[in-house]
C-alpha positions as CSV (number, residue, x, y, z in Angstrom):
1,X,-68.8,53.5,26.7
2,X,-69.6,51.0,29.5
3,X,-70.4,47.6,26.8
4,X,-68.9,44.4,27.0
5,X,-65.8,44.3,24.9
6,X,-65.1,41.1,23.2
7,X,-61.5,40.4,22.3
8,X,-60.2,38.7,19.2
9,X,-59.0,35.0,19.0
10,X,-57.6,34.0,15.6
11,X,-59.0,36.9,13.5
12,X,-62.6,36.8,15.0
13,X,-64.4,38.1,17.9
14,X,-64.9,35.8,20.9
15,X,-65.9,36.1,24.5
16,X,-64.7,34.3,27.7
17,X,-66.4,33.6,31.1
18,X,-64.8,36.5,33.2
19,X,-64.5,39.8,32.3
20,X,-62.5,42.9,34.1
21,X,-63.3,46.8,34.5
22,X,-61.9,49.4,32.9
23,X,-62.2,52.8,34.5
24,X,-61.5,56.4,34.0
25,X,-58.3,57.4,36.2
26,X,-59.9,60.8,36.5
27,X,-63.1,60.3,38.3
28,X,-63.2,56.5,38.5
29,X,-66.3,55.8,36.7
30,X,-66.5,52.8,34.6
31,X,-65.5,53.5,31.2
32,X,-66.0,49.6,30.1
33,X,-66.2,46.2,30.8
34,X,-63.6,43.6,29.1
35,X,-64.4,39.7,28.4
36,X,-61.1,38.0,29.2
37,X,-59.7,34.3,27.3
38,X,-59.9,31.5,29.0
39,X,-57.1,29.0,29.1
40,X,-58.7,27.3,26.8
41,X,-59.0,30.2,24.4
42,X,-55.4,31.3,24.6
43,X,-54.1,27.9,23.7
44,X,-56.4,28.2,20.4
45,X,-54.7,31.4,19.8
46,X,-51.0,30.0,20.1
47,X,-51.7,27.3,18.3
48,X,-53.7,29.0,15.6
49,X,-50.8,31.6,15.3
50,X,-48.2,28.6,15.1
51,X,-50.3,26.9,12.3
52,X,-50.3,29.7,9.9
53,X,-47.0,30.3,10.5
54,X,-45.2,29.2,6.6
55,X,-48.4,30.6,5.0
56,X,-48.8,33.8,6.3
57,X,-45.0,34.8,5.9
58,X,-46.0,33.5,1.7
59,X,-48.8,36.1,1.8
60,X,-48.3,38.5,-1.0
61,X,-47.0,41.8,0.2
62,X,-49.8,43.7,-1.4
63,X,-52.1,41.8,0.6
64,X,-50.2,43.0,3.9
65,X,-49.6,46.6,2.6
66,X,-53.6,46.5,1.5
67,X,-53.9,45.7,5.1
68,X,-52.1,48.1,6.7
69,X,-53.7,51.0,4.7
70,X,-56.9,49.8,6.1
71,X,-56.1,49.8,9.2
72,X,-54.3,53.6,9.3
73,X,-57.3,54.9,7.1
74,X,-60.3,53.6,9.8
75,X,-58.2,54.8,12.6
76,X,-57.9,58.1,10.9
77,X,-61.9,58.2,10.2
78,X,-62.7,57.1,13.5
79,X,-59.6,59.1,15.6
80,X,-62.0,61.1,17.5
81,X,-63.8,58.7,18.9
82,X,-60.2,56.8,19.9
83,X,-58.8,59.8,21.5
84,X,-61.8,60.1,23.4
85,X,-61.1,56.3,24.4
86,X,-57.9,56.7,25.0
87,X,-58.7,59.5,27.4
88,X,-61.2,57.8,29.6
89,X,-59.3,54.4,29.9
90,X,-55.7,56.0,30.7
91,X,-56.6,59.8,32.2
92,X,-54.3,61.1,29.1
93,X,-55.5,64.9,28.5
94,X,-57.4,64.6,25.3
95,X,-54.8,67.4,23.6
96,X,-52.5,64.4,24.0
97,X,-55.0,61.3,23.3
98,X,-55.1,63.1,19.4
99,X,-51.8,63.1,19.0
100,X,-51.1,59.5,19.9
101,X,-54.0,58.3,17.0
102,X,-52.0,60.3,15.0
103,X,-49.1,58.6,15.6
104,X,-50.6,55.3,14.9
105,X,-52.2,56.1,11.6
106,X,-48.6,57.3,10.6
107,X,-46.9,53.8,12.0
108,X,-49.7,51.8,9.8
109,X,-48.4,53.9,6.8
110,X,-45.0,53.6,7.3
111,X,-45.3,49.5,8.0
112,X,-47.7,49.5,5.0
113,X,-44.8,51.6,2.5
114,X,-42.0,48.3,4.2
115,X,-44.3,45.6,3.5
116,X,-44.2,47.1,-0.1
117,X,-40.5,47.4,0.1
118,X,-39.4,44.2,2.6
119,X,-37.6,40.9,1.3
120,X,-36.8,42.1,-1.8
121,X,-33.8,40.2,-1.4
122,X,-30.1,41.1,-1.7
123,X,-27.3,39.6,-4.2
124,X,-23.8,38.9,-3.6
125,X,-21.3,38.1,-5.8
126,X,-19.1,35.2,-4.6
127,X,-16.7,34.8,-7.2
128,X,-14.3,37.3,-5.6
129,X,-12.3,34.0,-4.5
130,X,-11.4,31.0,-7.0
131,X,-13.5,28.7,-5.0
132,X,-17.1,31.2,-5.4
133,X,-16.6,31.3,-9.1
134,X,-19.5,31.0,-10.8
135,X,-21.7,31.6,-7.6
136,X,-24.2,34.1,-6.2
137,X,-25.7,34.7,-2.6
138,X,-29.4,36.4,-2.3
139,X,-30.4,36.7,1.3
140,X,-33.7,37.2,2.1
141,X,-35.6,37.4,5.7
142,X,-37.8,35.4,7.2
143,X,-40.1,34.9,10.3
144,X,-38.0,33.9,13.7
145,X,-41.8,32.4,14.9
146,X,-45.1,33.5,16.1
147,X,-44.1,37.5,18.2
148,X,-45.5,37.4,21.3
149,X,-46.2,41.0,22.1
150,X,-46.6,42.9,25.5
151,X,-47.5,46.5,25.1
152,X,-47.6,48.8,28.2
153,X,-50.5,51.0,29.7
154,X,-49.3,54.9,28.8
155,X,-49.8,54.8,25.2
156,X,-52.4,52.4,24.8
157,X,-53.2,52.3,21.5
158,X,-50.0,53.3,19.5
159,X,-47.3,50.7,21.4
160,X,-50.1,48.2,20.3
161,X,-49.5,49.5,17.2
162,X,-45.4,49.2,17.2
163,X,-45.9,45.6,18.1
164,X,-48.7,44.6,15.5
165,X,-47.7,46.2,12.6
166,X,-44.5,45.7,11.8
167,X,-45.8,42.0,12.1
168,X,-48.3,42.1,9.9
169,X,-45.8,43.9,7.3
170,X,-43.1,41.1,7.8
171,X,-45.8,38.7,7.7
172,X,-45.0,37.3,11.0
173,X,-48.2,36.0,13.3
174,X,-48.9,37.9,16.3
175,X,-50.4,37.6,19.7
176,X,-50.9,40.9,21.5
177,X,-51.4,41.3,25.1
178,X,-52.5,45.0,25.8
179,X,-52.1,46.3,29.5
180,X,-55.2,45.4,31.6
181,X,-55.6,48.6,32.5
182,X,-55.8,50.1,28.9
183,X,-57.1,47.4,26.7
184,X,-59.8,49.3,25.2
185,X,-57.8,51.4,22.7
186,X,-55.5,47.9,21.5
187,X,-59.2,46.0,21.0
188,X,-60.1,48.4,18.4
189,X,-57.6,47.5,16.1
190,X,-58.8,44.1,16.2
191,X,-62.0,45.5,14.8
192,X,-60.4,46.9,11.5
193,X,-57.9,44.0,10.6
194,X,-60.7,41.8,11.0
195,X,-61.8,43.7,8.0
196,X,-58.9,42.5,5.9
197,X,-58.2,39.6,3.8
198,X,-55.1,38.8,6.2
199,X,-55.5,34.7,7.0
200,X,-57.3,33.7,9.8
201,X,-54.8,32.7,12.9
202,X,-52.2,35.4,11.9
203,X,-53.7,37.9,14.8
204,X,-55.1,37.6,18.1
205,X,-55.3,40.2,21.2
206,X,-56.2,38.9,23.9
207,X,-56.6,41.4,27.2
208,X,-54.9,38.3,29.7
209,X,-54.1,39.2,33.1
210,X,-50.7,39.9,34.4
211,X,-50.5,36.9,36.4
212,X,-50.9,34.6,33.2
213,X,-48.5,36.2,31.4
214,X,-45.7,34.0,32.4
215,X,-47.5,30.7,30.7
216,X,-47.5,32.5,27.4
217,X,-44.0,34.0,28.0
218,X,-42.7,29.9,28.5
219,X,-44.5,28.7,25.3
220,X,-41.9,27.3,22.9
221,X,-44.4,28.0,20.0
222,X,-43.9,31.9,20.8
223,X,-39.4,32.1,20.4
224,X,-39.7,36.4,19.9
225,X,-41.5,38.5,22.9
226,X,-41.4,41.8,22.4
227,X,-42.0,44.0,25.5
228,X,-42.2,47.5,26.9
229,X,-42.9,48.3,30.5
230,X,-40.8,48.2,33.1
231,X,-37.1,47.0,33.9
232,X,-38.0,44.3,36.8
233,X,-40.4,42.7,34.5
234,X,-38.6,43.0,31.1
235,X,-35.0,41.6,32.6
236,X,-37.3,39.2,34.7
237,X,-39.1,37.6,30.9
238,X,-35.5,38.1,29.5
239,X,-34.2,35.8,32.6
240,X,-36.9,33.3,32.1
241,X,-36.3,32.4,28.7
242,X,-32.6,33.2,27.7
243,X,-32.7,31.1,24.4
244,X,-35.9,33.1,23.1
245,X,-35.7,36.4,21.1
246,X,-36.4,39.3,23.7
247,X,-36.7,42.7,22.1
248,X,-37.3,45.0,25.3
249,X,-38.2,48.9,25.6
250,X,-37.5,49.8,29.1
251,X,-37.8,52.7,31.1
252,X,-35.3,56.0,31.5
253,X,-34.6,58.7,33.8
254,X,-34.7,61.4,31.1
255,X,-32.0,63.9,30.7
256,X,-32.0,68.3,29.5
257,X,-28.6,69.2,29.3
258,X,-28.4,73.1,28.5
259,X,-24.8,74.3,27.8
260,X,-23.5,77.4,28.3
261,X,-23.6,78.6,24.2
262,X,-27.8,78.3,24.5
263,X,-27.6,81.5,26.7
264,X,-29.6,84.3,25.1
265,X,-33.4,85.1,26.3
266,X,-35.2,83.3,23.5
267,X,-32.9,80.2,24.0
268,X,-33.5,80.1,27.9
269,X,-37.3,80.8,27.6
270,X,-37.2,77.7,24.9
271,X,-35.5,75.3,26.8
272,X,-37.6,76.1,30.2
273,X,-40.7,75.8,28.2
274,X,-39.7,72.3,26.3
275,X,-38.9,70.9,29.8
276,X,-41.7,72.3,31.5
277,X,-44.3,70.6,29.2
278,X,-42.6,67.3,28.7
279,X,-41.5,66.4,32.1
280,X,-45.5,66.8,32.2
281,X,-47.0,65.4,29.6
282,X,-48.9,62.2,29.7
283,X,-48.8,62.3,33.7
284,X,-44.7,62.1,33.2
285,X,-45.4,58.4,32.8
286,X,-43.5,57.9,29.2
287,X,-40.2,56.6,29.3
288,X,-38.9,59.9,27.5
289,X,-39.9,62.1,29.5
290,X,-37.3,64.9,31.2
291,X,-36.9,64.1,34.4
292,X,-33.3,65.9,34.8
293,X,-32.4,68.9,33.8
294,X,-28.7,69.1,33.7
295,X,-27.8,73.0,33.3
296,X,-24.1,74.8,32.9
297,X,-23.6,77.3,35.7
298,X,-23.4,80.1,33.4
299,X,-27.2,79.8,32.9
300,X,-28.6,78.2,36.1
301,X,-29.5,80.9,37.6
302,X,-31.2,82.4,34.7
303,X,-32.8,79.6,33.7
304,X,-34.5,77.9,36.8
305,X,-36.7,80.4,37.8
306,X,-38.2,80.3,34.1
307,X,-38.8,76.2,34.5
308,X,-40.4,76.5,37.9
309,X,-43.0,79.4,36.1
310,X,-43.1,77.4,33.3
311,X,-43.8,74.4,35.2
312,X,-46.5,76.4,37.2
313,X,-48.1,78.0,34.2
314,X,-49.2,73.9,33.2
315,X,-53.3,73.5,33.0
316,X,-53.8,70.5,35.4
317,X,-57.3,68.8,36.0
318,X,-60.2,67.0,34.1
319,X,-58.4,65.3,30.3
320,X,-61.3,65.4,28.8
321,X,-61.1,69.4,28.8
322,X,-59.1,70.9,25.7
323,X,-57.4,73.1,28.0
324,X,-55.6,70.7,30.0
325,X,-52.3,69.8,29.8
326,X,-51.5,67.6,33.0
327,X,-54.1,65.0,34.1
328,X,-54.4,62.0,36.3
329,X,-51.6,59.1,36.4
330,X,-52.9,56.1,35.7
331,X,-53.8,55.1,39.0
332,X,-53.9,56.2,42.7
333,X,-51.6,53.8,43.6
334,X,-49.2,55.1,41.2
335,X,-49.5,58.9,42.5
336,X,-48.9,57.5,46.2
337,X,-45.7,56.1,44.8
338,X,-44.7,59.6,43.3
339,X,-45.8,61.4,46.2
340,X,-43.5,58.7,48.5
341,X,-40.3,59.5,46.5
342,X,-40.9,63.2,46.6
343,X,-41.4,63.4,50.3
344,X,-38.6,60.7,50.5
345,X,-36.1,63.1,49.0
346,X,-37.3,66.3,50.3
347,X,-36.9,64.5,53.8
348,X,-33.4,63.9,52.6
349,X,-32.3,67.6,52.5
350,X,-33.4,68.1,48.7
351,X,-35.6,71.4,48.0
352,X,-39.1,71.7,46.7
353,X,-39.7,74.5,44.5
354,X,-42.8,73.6,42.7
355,X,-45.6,71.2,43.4
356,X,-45.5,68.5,45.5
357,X,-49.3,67.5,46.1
358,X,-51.1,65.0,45.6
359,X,-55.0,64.6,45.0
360,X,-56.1,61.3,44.7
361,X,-54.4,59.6,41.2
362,X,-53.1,63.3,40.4
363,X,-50.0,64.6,41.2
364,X,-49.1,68.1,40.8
365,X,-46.0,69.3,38.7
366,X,-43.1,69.0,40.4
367,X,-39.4,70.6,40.7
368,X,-37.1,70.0,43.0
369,X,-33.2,70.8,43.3
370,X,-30.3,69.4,44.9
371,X,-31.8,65.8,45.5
372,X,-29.2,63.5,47.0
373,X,-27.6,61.3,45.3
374,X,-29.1,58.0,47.1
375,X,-32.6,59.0,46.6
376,X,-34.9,57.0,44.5
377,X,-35.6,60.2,42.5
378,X,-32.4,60.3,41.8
379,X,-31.5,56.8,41.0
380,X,-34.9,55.3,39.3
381,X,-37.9,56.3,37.2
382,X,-40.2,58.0,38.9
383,X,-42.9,57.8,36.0
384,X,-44.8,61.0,36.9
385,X,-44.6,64.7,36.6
386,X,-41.2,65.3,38.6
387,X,-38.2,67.0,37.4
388,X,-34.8,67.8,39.3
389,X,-32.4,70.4,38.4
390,X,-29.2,70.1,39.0
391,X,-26.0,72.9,37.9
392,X,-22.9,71.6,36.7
393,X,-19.7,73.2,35.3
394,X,-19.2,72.8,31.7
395,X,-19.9,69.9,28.8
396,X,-17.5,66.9,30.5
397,X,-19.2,67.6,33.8
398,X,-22.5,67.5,32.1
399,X,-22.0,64.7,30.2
400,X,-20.5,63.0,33.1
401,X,-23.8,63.6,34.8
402,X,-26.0,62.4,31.9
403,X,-23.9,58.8,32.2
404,X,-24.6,58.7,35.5
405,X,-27.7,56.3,35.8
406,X,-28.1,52.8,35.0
407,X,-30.2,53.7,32.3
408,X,-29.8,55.5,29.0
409,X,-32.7,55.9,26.8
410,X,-32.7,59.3,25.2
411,X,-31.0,62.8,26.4
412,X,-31.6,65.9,25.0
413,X,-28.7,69.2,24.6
414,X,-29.8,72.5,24.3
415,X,-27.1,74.2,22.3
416,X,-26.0,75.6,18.6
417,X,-22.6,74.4,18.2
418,X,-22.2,71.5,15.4
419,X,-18.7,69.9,17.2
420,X,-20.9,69.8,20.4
421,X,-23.4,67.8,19.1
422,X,-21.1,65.2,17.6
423,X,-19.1,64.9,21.1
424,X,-22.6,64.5,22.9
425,X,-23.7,61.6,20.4
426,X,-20.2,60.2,21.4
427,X,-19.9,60.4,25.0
428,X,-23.8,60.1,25.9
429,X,-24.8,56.4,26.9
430,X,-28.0,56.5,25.4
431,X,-29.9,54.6,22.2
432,X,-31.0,58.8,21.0
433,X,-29.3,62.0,21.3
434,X,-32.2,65.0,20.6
435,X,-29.6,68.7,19.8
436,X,-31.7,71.7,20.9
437,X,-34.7,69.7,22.4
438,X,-36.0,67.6,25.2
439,X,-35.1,63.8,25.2
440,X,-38.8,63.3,24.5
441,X,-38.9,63.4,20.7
442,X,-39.6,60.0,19.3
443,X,-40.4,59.9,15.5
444,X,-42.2,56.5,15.0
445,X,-39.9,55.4,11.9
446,X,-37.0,56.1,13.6
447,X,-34.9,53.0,15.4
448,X,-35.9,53.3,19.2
449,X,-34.6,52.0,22.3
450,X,-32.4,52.5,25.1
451,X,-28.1,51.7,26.5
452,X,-27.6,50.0,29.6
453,X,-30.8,48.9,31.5
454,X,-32.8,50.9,29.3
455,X,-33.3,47.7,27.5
456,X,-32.1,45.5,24.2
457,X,-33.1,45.8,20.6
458,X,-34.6,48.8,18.6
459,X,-38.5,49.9,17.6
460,X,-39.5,51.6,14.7
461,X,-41.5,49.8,12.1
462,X,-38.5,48.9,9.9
463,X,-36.3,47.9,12.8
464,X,-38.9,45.8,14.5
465,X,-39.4,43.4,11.3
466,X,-35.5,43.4,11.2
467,X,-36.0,42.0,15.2
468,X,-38.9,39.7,13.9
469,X,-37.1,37.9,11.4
470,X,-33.7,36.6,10.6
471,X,-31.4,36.7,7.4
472,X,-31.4,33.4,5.2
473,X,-28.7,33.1,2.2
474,X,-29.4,31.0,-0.9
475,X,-26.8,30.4,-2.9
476,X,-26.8,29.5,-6.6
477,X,-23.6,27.6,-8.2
478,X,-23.5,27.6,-12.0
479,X,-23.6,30.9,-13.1
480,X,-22.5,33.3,-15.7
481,X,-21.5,36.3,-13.7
């Protein structure tokens, strides 16, 4: 695992004069080395991208769909290998690296089933006044421009998946930039579309640094950016080019709400175990992740102590064992950051119940209750494996709580009552609203994205080629309707 990586320009592999390392999180060895685009090479890119432009949105959807099913078929026949990837370049435990291939095999198919299905067109009768007599609107979609897409380091092969593919099945050129961190995962998909009949031009991923990303955001040939990472840097591309097409996936504070109805043994033991595992899952760095739990005082007192064993029954250590559940976060940097805003709060008066250690780029499990309210781990992401708890008196107190963060991604409500539900998916400021789970489902078809600075615009294959595109009406005069 420690070759030179080339990257792909236009379709076809290439190599620049720099490169950067790529190492394992866990035990810092060097997983791989990268070759990185010159200036030079990125403008051939753009342009390339900009040139195919009419004739790649022509391409015949079987051609795209062919494509696609490619694509999801070699990363199914090679998913091993990619989970073992995606563990060494990101520290993901390799329980969770084989779920995330899986994921990305099923967004290929499901962008390979809309290529079938997208553009079909759509007619509209216009005679329904005196003046449309006789007339007829179809409206069909087509590209906005070349998608400039910006994928993030904590799933690092399928978010380069929601970016490229519903591309490719709109027939939209793309130019990915995968995180520098992670690129290893993003560069293999470059290996099977290059074994496609898609046009030359119509692809490129190119591993840029951070630093350069600002040039490519400015380029007028790239109008639709599509980004997920953090809030300062999506607003900050959003600010930067406000005429431009921004679809951006931000970040969350995840909320648990558990009501007072989800009270029984089996419910409590449920919920404690749903929260324990994904407010510690991937590190806690996904944008779902629970990183509240919001519980009805009629079970907060039977339902903490099972979160904080739950939380403490979680295998932590080396992701490359099948036993572990908790691994490294993606850097040390980032664990000193976690471990900052835990001993920040605690200092504040809040009280550790469960972790609060760090080792290096780990950082152990975490639970904590009554955090004040000005505390970053109250008030931001913390992107790691922290949760708070907090007990609240009834379902408009609890709601009240949920809405109480400048973001609003997902939230989850543990209860059985139908009206319950309804009222939550009312009241709750948030783009998902999971009943009797965490906020940390995501199916990948489904339309994604957050409320308030959680960000703007929805993934999901079919939503994403709704974002890359825009509706165009021709109408036809002279008809017998």
């Amino acid at each position: 695992m420690t070759s030179t990586h080339a990257f792909w320009l236009a379709g076809r592999q290439a190599t620049g004069e720099d490169s950067l390392d790529v190492t394992n999180p866990w035990d810092g060895r060097l997983v791989g080395q990268v070759s990185v685009p010159t200036d030079a090479q990125v403008e051939e890119a753009v342009a390339a991208a900009y040139a195919v432009l009419d004739d790649f949105a022509a391409t015949p959807a079987h051609v795209r769909a062919a494509a696609l099913d490619h694509v999801g078929k070699r990363l199914t026949e090679r998913s091993e290998e990619l989970a073992q990837l995606i563990s060494a370049e990101n520290g993901k435990p390799i329980k969770w690296a084989r779920g995330e291939v899986g994921r990305a095999v099923s967004v290929f198919r499901f962008a390979a089933e809309e290529a079938r299905r997208f553009n079909g067109g759509e007619a509209q009768r216009l005679d329904t006044d005196a003046g449309g007599q006789g007339r007829l609107a179809v409206t069909r979609r087509f590209p906005k421009g070349v998608v400039l897409g910006i994928a993030p380091f904590n799933f690092p092969l399928n978010l380069c998946a929601h970016k490229i593919a519903p591309a490719i099945a709109a027939g939209v050129p793309i130019i990915l930039k995968p995180a520098p961190a992670t690129p290893l995962s993003g560069l293999i998909l470059g290996e099977f579309l290059a074994e496609t009949e898609l046009p030359a031009g119509s692809w490129s991923i190119l591993p840029v640094s951070n630093d350069r990303m600002p040039a490519l955001v400015q380029d007028e040939r790239l109008p639709v950016i599509s980004f997920t990472g953090s809030e300062q840097v999506g607003y900050a591309i959003m600010d930067s080019v406000p005429r431009k097409h921004c679809t951006l996936e931000l970040g969350g504070n995840g909320a648990a709400v558990v009501l007072g109805d989800y009270a029984s043994d089996a419910d409590l033991d449920w919920a404690a175990t749903r929260i324990a595992t994904f407010s510690n899952y991937q590190g806690g760095q996904s944008c779902i992740s629970v990183q509240r739990v919001i519980a009805d005082t009629s079970v907060y007192d039977r339902l903490l102590p099972r979160i904080v064993a739950a939380v403490e029954a979680q295998v932590t250590g080396d992701p490359a064992d099948d036993a572990t559940e908790v691994g490294p976060l993606v850097s040390e940097a980032a664990a000193q950051r976690v471990e900052e805003w835990v001993d920040e709060a605690v200092a504040a008066g809040a009280q550790l119940l469960a972790g609060g250690k760090r080792d290096g780029a780990s950082y152990a499990p975490t639970v904590l209750t009554d955090v004040p309210a000005g505390t970053k781990l109250a008030t931001e992401e913390v992107f790691g494996p922290v949760l708070t708890v907090r007990r609240v008196d009834g379902e408009a107190e609890a709601f009240a709580a949920v809405n109480d963060s400048k973001y609003g991604l997902q939230a989850g409500v543990f209860t059985h009552d139908l009206q319950t539900a309804f009222r939550a998916h009312r009241a709750l400021e948030v783009g998902g609203v999971v009943i009797g789970d965490v906020p940390s489902y995501r199916a990948d078809q489904m339309p994604y994205g957050g409320a308030k600075q959680s960000g703007v615009g929805r993934e999901g294959v079919k939503f994403a080629m709704d974002d890359y595109t825009y509706e165009r009406v021709l109408i036809l005069t002279g008809l017998a309707l």
